[in-house]
C-alpha positions in Angstrom: 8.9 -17.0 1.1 5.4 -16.2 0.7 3.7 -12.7 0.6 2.5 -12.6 4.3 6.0 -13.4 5.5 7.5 -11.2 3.0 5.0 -8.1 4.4 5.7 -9.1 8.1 9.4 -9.0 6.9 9.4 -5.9 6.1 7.0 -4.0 8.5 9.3 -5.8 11.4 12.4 -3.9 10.0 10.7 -0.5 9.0 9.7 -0.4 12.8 13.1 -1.0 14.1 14.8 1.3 12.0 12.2 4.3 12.5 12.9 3.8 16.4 16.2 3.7 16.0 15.6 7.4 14.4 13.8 8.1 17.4 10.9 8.8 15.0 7.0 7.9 15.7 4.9 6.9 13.3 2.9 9.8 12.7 6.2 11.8 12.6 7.7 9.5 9.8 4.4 9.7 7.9 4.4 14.1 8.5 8.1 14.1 6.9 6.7 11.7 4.0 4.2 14.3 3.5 1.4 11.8 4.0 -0.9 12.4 6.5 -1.8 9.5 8.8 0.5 7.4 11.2 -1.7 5.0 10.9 -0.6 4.1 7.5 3.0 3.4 8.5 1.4 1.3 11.5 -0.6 -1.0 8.9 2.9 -1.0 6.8 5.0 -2.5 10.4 2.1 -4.8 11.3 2.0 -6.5 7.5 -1.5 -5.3 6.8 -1.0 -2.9 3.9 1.7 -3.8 1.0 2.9 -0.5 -0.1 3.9 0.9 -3.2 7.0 1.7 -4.4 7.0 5.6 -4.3 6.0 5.1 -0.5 9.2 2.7 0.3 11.2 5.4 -1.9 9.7 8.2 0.4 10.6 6.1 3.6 14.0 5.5 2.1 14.9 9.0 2.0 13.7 10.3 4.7 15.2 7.9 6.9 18.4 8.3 4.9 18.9 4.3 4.6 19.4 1.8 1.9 16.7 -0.7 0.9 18.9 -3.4 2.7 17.7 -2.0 5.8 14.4 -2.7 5.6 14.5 -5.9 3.8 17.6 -8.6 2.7 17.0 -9.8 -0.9 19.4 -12.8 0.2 
């Protein structure tokens, strides 16, 4: 699987599980303690690869595994 798909992977799940929390983007970026939505939109579309202290952020404050937003399998 290349990186694109990988990205796209990823971003498609993070958005699905923060609606399922009922969250927006700007509010999921606020309890992050980042400041811009737009960040986490970048992240769902597959624009931005983010580091791993930001997918450990989302992680706990979404309370989910790392499963959730992407299968290693």
């Amino acid at each position: 699987m290349d990186e694109k798909s990988v990205l796209k992977n990823f971003g498609n799940n993070l958005r699905a599980e923060r609606n399922r929390l009922g969250l927006s983007q700007d509010g999921l970026a606020n309890l992050m303690g980042i400041c811009a939505g737009k960040h986490i939109g970048n992240i769902e579309r597959g624009i931005t690869n983010p580091k791993l202290t930001t997918i450990v952020a989302m992680l706990k404050v979404m309370n989910i595994d790392f499963e959730k937003l992407y299968n290693l399998n």
